[in-house]
C-alpha distance (Angstrom), angle and dihedral (degrees) to the residues before:
residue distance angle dihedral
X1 . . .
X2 3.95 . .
X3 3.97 115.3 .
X4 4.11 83.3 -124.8
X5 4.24 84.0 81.2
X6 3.17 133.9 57.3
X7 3.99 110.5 -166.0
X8 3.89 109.3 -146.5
X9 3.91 98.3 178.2
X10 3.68 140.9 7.5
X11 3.65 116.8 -157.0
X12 3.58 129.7 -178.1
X13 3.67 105.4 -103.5
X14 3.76 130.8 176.0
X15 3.80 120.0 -139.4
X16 3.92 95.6 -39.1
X17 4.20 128.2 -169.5
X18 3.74 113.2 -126.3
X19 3.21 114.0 -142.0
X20 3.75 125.2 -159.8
X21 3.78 133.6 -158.0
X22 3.33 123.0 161.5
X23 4.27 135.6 175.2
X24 3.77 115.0 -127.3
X25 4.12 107.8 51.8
X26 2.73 128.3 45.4
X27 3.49 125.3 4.1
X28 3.77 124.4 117.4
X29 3.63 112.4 179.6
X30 3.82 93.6 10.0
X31 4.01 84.0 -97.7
X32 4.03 88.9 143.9
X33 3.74 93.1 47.2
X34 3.80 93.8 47.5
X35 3.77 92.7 41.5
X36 3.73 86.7 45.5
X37 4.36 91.4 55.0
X38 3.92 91.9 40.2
X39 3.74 89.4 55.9
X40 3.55 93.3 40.7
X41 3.39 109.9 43.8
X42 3.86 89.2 52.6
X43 3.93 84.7 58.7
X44 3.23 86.9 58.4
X45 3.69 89.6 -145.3
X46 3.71 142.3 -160.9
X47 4.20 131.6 -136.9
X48 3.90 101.9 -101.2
X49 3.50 98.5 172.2
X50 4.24 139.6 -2.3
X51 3.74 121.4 -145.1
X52 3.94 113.7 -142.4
X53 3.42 106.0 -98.3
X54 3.34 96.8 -164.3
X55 3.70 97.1 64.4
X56 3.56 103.2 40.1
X57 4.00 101.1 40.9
X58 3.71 144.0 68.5
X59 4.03 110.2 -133.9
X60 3.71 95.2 -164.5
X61 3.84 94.8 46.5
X62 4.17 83.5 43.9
X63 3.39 111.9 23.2
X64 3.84 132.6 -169.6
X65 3.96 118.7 -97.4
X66 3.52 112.2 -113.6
X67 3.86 120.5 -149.7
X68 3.93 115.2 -158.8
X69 3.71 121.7 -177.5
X70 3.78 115.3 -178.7
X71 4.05 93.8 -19.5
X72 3.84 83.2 -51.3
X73 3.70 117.2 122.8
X74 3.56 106.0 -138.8
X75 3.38 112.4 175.2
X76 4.01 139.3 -10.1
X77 3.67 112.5 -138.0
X78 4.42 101.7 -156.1
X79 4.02 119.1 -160.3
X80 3.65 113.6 -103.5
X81 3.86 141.7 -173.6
X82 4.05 108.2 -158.8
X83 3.63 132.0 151.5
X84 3.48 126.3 -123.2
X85 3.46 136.2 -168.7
X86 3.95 140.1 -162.7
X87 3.79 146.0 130.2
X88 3.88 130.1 -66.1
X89 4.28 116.4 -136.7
X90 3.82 86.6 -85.8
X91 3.37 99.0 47.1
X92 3.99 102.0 -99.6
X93 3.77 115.5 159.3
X94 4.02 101.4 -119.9
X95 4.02 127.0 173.0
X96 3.71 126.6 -159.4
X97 3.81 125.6 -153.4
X98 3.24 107.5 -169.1
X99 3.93 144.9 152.5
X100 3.88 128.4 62.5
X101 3.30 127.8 19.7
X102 4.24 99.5 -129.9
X103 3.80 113.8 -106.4
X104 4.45 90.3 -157.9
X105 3.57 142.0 19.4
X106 3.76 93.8 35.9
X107 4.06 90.7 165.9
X108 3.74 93.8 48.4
X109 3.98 92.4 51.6
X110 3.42 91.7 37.4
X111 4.32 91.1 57.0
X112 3.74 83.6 41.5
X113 3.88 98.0 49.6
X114 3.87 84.0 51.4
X115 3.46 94.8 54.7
X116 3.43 96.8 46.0
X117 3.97 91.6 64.3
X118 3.38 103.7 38.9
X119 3.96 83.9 61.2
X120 3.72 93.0 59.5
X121 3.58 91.7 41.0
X122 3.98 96.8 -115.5
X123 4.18 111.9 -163.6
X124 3.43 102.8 -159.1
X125 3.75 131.5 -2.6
X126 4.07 120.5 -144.9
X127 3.88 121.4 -159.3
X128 4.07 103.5 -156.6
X129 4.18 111.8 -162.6
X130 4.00 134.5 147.1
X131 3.73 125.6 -143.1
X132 4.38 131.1 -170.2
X133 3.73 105.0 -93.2
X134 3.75 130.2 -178.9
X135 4.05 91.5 -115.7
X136 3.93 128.5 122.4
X137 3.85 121.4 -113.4
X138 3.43 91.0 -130.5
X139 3.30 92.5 71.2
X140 4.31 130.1 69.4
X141 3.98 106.7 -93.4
X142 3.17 113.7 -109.9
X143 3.70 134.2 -129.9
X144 3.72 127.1 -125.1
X145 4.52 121.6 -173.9
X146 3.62 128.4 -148.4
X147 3.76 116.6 -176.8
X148 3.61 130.8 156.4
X149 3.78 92.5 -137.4
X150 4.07 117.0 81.9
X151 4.01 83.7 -163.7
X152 3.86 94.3 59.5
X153 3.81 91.9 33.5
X154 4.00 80.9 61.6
X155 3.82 98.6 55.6
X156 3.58 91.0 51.7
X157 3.86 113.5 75.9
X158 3.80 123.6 174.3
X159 3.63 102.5 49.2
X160 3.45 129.5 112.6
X161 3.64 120.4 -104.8
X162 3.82 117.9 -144.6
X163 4.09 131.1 -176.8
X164 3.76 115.1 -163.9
X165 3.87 132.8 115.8
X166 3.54 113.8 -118.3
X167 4.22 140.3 153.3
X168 3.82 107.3 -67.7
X169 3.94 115.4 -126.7
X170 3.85 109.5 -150.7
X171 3.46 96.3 -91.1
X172 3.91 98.1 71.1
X173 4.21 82.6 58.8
X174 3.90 86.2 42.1
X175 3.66 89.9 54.4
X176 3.64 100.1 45.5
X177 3.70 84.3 58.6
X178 3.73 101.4 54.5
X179 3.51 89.4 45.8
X180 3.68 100.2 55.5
X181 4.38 91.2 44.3
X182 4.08 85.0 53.2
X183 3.67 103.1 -98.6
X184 3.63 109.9 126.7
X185 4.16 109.2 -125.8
X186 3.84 128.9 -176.4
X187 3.88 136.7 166.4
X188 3.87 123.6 -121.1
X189 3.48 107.3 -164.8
X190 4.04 116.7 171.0
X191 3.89 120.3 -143.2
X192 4.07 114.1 -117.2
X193 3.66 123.0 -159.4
X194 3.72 101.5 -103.4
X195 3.83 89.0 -137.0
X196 4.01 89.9 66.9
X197 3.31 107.8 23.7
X198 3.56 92.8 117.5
X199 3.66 83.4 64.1
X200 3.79 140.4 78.3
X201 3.59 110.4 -77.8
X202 3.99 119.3 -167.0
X203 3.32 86.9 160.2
X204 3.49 94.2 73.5
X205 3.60 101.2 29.1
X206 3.96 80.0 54.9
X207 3.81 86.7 52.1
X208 3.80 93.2 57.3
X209 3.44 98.0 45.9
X210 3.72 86.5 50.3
X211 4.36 78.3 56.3
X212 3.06 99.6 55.5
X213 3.75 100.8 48.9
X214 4.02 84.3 44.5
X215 3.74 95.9 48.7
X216 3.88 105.0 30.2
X217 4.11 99.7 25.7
X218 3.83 91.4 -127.6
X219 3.72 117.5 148.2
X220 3.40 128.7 -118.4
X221 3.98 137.6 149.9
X222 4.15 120.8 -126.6
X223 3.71 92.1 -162.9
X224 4.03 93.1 111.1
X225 4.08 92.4 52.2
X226 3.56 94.2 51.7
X227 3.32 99.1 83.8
X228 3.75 99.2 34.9
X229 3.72 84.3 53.2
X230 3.88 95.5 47.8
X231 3.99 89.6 46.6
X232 4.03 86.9 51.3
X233 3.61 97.0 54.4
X234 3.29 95.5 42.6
X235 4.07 93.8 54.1
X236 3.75 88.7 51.0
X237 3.94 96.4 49.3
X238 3.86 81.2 56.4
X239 3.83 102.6 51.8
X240 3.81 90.6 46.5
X241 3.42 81.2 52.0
X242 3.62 95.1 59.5
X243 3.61 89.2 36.9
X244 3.72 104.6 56.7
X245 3.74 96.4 163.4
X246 4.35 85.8 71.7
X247 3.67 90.4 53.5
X248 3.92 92.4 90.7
X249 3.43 93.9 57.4
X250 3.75 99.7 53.4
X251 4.06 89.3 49.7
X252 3.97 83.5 49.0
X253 3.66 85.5 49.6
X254 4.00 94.1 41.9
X255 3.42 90.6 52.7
X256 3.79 95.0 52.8
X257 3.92 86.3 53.4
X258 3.69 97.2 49.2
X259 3.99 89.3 48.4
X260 3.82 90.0 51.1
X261 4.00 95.3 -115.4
X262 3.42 117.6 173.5
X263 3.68 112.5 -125.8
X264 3.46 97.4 -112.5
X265 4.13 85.6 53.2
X266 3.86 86.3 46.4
X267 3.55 89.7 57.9
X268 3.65 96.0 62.0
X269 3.34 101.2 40.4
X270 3.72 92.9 62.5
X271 4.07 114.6 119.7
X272 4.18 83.9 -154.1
X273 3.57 148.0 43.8
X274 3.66 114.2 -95.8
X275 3.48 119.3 -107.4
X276 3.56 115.4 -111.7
X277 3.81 118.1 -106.5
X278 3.81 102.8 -139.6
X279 4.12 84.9 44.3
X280 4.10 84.4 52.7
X281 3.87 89.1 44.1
X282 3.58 92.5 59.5
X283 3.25 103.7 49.0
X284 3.82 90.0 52.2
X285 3.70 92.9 55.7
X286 4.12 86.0 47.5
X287 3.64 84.3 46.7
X288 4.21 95.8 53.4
X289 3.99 84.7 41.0
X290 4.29 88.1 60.0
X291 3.27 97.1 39.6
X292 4.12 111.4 105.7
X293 3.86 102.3 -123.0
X294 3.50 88.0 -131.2
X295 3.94 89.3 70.4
């Protein structure tokens, strides 16, 4: 095994989903992160195996988390990129790598990360992400796949289907991988209203946990989103609310949903501008900072 991992344990496992979530690209919302933690920390799993962290990452670009108590440093909290592995509520083996997307040596981790799961015999492999869409949160999130695999992408109906060119995170070199050594790889990526994307979304973090039980028949309980998704709606009703000149665009955007638009068709068929997120963003947090606590 490469010197970029260090393997901690090596359970017996039987046919497990790897699941990978990754900071850096693309993540609006922190859906994939959140999803990623949900799933996770009802696996209650254990560290399998550390990546070096010193080879594969850029300290100044992510640096470590400093805790200071009273002028004391009391602890330095580094990045890290680890898998970890546990059980899902029916007992499915199900690993997680999660942690920093790597800054260098993308072909060396890549090889590495490959090598890692054929050893404990990983089934399928499942890249969660979120990206800005031009969709309405009133309306579910959808889910979009990218795979490098035509077979795979055939088994999988119900996803949206995109065709653009954009920068490639390290998944789409991940996945290209997997595919070719036999382990069928996709992409879930959940769609984010463009107009918050720069804010929590457990809508779409719900949405990919929803995925993955759909598309991998893991099991996992959404009880601990629905509130966080309930409270997030109902914060965004209210600053449209006190915003009436946005309302327009989210019936545009509504409409577009209930016709079954793509986003890309939604796009164009907009009378307006879109708003921009980080403008939206703010006013939400000006919004939260008006709002009597007793509300």
């Amino acid at each position: 095994m490469s010197e970029l991992v260090e393997i901690l344990l090596r359970p017996e496992l039987n046919d497990p989903t790897l699941i990978i979530a990754l900071d850096g690209w693309i993540d609006a919302g922190g859906a994939a992160d959140t999803a990623a933690e949900v799933m996770s920390d009802q696996a209650s799993v254990s560290t399998l195996a550390t990546f070096s962290s010193d080879e594969l990452l850029d300290y100044r670009a992510r640096r470590p988390t400093m805790h200071l108590l009273a002028g004391v440093v009391t602890d330095l909290d580094w990045p890290k990129l680890e898998l970890r592995g546990g059980t899902d509520a029916a007992g499915n083996d199900v690993l997680f790598l999660t942690g920093a997307e790597p800054d260098r040596l993308w072909r060396s981790f890549i090889a590495t990360t490959v090598e890692l799961a054929l050893s404990f015999d990983v089934k399928r492999v499942i890249g969660l992400g979120a990206y800005p869409a031009p969709v309405p949160h009133t309306r579910a999130s959808r889910l979009s796949i990218t795979t490098s695999s035509q077979e795979v992408s055939d088994t999988l109906p119900g996803l949206q289907r995109g065709t653009l060119e954009v920068p490639a995170g390290v998944f789409a070199a991940l996945d290209e991988e997997f595919n070719a050594s036999g382990i069928p790889s996709f992409g879930l990526w959940a769609q984010v209203p463009h107009y918050a994307s720069n804010l929590p979304s457990p809508a779409a973090a719900r949405a990919l946990v929803e995925g993955v039980m759909e598309y991998a028949g893991l099991s996992f309980t959404l009880e601990g989103l629905g509130g966080e998704v309930k409270a997030s709606r109902l914060r965004l009703d209210a600053l449209l609310e006190s915003n009436p000149e946005h309302q327009p665009l989210v019936e545009q955007l509504e409409q577009a949903w209930d016709e079954g638009q793509s986003a890309d068709a939604a796009f164009t068929s907009l009378d307006g501008p879109l708003p921009s997120g980080e403008e939206l963003a703010a006013e939400f947090q000006e919004f939260l900072r008006d709002r009597d606590p007793e509300d």
